[in-house]
C-alpha positions in Angstrom: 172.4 132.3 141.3 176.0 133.2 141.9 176.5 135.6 144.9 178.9 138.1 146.2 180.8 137.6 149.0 183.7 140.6 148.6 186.1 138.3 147.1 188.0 138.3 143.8 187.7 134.9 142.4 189.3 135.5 138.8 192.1 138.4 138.0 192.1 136.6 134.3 189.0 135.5 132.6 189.2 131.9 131.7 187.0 131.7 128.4 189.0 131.6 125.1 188.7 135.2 123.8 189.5 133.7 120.1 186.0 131.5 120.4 183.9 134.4 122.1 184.6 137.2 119.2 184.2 134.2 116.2 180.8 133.7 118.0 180.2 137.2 118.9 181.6 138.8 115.2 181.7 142.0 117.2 182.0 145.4 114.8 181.8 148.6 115.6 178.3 149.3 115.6 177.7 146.8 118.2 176.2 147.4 122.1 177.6 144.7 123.9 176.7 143.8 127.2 179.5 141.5 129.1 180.0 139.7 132.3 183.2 141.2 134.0 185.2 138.2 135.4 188.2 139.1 135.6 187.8 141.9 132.9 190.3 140.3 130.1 186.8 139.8 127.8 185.5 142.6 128.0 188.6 144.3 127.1 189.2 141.6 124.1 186.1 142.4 122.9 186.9 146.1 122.6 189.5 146.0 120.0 186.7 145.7 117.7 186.1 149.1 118.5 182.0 148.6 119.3 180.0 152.0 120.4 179.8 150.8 123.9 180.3 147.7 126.5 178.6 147.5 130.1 181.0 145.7 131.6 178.1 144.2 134.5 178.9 141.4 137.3 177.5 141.3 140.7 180.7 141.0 142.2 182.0 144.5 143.1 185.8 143.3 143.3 185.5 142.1 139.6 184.6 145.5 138.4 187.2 146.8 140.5 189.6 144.5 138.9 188.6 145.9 135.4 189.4 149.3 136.2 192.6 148.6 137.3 193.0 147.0 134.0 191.6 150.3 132.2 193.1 153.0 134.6 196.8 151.4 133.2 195.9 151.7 129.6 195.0 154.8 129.9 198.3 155.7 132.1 201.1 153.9 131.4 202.9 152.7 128.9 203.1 149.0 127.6 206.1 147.9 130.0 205.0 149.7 133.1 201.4 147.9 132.2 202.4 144.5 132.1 204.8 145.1 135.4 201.7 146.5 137.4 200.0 143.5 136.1 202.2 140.7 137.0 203.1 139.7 133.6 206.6 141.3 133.9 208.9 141.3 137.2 208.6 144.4 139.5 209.1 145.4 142.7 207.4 149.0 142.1 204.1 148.1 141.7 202.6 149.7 144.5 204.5 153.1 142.9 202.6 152.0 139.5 199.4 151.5 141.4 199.8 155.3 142.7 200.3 156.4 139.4 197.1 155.5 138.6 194.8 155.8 141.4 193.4 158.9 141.0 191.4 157.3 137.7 189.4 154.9 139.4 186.2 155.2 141.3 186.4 156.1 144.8 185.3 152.5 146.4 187.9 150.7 143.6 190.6 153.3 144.8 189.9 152.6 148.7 189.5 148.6 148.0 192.9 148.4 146.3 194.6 150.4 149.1 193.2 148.3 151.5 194.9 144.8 149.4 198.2 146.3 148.9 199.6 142.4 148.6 198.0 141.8 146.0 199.3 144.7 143.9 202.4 143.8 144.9 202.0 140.2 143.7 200.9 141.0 140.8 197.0 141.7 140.1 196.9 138.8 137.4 198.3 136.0 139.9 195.3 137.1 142.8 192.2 135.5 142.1 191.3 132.8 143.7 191.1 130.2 141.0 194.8 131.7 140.2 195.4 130.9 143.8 194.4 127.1 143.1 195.7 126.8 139.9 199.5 128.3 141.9 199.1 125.4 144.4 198.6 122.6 141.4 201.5 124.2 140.0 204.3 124.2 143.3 202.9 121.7 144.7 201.3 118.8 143.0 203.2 119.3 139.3 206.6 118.3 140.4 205.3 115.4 142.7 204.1 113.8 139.2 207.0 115.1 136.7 210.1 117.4 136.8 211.0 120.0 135.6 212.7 118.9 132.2 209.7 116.6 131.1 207.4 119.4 131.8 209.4 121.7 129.9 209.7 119.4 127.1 206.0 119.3 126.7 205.6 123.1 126.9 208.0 123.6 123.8 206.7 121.1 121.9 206.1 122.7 118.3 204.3 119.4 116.1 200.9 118.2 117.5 201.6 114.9 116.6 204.8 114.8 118.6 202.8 116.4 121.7 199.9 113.7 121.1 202.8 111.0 121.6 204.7 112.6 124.5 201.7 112.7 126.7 200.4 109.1 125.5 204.0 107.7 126.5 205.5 110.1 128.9 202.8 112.6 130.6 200.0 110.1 131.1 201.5 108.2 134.1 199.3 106.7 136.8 201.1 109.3 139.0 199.1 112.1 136.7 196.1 110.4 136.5 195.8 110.0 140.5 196.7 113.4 141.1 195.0 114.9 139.1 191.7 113.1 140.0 192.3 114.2 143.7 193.2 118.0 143.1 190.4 118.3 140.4 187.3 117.1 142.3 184.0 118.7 142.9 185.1 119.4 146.8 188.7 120.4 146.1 186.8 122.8 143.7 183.9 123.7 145.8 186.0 125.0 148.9 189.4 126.3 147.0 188.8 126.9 143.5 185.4 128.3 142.8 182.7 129.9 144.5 180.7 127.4 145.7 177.2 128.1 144.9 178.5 127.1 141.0 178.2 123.2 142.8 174.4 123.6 143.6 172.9 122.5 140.7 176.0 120.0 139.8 175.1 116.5 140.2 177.6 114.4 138.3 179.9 113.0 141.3 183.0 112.2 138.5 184.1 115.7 137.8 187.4 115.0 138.1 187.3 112.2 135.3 185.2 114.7 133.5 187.9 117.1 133.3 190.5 114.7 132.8 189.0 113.8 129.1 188.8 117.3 128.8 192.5 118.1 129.1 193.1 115.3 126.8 191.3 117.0 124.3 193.0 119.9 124.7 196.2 118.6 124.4 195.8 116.7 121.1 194.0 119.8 119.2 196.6 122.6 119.8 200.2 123.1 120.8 200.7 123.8 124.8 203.0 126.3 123.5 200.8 128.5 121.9 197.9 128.1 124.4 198.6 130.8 126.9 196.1 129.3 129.4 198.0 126.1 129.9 201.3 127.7 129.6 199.9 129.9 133.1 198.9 127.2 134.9 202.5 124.6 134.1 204.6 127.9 134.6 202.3 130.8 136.4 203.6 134.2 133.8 202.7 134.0 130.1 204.9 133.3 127.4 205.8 136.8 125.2 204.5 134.8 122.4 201.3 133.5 123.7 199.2 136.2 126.0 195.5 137.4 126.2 194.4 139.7 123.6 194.6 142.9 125.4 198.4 142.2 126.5 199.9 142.5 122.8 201.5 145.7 122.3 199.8 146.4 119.5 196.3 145.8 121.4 197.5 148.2 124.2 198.0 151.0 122.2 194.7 150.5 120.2 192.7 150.3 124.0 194.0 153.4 124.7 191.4 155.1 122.1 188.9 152.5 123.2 188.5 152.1 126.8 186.2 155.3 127.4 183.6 153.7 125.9 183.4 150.6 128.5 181.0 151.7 131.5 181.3 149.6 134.3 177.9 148.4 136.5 177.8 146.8 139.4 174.7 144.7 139.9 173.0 141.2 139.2 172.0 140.8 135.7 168.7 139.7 136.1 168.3 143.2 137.7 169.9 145.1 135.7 168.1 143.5 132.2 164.5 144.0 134.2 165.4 147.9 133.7 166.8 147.9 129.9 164.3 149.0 127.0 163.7 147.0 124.2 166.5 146.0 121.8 169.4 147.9 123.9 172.0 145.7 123.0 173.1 143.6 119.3 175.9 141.2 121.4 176.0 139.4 124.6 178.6 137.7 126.6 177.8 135.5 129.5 180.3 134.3 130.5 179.5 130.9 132.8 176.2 133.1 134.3 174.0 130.0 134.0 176.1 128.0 136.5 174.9 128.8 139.1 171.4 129.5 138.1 168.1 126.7 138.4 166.1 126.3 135.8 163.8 128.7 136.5 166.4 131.8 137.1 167.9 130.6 133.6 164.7 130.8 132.1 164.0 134.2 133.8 167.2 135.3 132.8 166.5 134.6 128.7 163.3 135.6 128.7 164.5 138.9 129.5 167.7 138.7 127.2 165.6 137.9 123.7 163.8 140.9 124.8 167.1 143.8 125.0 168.9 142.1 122.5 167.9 143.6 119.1 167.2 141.5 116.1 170.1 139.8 114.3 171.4 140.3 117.7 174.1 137.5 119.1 174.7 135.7 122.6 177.7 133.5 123.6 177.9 131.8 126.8 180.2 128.6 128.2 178.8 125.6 130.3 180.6 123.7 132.5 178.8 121.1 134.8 175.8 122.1 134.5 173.4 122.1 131.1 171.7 125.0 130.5 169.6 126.1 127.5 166.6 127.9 126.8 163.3 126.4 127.1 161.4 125.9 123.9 159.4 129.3 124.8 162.1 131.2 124.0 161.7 131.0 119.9 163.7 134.0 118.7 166.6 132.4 120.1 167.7 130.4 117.1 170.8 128.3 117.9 173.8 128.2 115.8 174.8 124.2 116.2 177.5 124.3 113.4 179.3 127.6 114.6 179.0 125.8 118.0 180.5 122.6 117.2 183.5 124.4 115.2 184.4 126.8 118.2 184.1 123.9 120.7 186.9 121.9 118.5 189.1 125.6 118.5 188.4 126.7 122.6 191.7 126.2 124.3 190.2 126.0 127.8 189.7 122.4 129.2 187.2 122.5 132.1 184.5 123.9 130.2 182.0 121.6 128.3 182.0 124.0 125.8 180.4 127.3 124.2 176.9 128.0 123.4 176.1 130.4 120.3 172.9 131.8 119.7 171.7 134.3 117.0 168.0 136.6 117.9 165.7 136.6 115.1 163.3 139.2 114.3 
């Protein structure tokens, strides 16, 4: 089981929102329990204007993170947002930060005062996978190509022509070997993730793993519209392509909808031991399995068919480690062709893809 250690491993959340509400179908009758991470979920998910989210993750900083997120849209407006962010320059951030400061909790306000560089950075760019994904980008990217050729592969508008430029011009042994050595399970263990994710993974060719997975990411959608690539080539967003919750139009719609995200700050295995029946219809998970052995994953659905109500829905991503629920769990019923359609659409490589499970009564 994942643990916190007081840092603040993701400032973006690094699931595709687009597959988590097609699996989710959130409306707004929905209670919707979510793993923070980063917070950009959560807040995706709330444009579909649900009763509530708890916004729950174990890691303090996270939920932190996510009212920094809410505290803006609720006090500034779009282009002072995106500034305080890091999507858009600024060198008044810390001025934006005290604009808001008064809206969060005490130990979120203190915690933030206390990491002034990374408000000044730019919250979005401060996590350490960000961190990781920032050194790939400096300082192993233009070792393998410049500038130009990765430019020309971030415009590229036909997915036919972007299939051929990486066959002929990205795929170069260079890429291949550097990619291998910055993308393997110790590289990963120490710098990227946490790593008590590694515990269970036993699969020593992760790096090759995630290789094939890039590859399919690249010949099912354009780099240019996939706004998670486009941050780790270039580190900032195109306007075009941004999470959910950074449109315009999606700012001004959270600011009617945030109130009704409350933010808890415990495991989840606690904090589903103390829910009644049937409390929530939708559940994301995030990655929560991990990190988890069999028998905390099994612990952990036997308690999540039990709060989630009939005709109730769960969505969670693997990575390099399997996870399912055990053939006990029979109201779980498992949605294989939504599955294999959102795995085909998610824009994220390293994941082995999206889970999708409906509750029946």
């Amino acid at each position: 089981m994942r643990k916190n250690k007081g840092t603040l491993y993701y400032s973006q959340c690094w699931e595709d929102p687009q597959v988590l509400r097609k699996a989710l179908s959130p409306h707004p009758n929905d209670s919707i329990l979510s793993i923070t991470s980063g917070g950009d979920n959560t807040l995706a998910l709330s444009l579909s204007a649900p009763q509530e989210i708890i916004a729950i993750d174990s890691n303090p900083i996270e939920n932190y993170l996510l009212e920094l997120k809410i505290a803006g849209i609720k006090h500034l407006n779009y282009d002072s947002y995106l500034r305080l962010l890091g999507v858009r320059p600024s060198t008044e951030r810390i001025a934006l930060f005290e604009c808001i400061a008064d809206d969060l909790s005490a130990e979120a306000r203190r915690w933030w005062q206390f990491h002034h560089q990374l408000l000044r950075k730019g919250v979005i760019h401060g996590g350490k996978l960000e961190r990781y994904f920032s050194f790939f980008r400096r300082c192993i990217l233009p070792v393998i190509h410049s500038h130009r050729t990765r430019a020309q592969f971030s415009s590229l508008d036909d997915i036919k022509t972007q299939e051929r430029f990486y066959a002929e011009v990205w795929n170069t042994r260079k890429w291949r070997f550097l990619f291998h050595g910055f993308f393997n399970k110790h590289f990963l263990r120490w710098f990227g993730r946490q790593p008590e994710l590694f515990a269970f993974t036993e699969d020593q060719s992760v790096s090759e793993r995630y290789l094939q997975r890039v590859e399919r990411v690249f010949s099912s959608g354009l780099v240019c519209q996939n706004y998670f690539l486009q941050y780790i080539l270039w580190g900032q967003y195109d306007e075009e392509a941004k999470p959910p919750y950074l449109t315009e139009d999606s700012f001004l719609q959270l600011k009617n909808r945030v109130h009704r995200i409350k933010i808890v700050h415990t495991s989840l295995q606690d904090y589903l031991r103390q829910c009644p029946v049937n409390r929530f219809s939708k559940a994301n998970l995030s990655d929560i399995f991990e990190g988890c052995s069999i028998s905390e994953t099994n612990a952990l659905f036997s308690e999540l068919t039990r709060v989630l109500a009939p005709e109730g829905r769960l969505a969670y991503w693997t990575n390099l480690v399997e996870r399912e629920p055990s053939d006990h769990h029979s109201r779980l019923r498992h949605e294989y062709e939504l599955e294999k359609t959102l795995r085909k659409e998610d824009r994220v490589f390293f994941y082995e893809g999206i889970h999708c499970y409906q509750v029946t009564s």
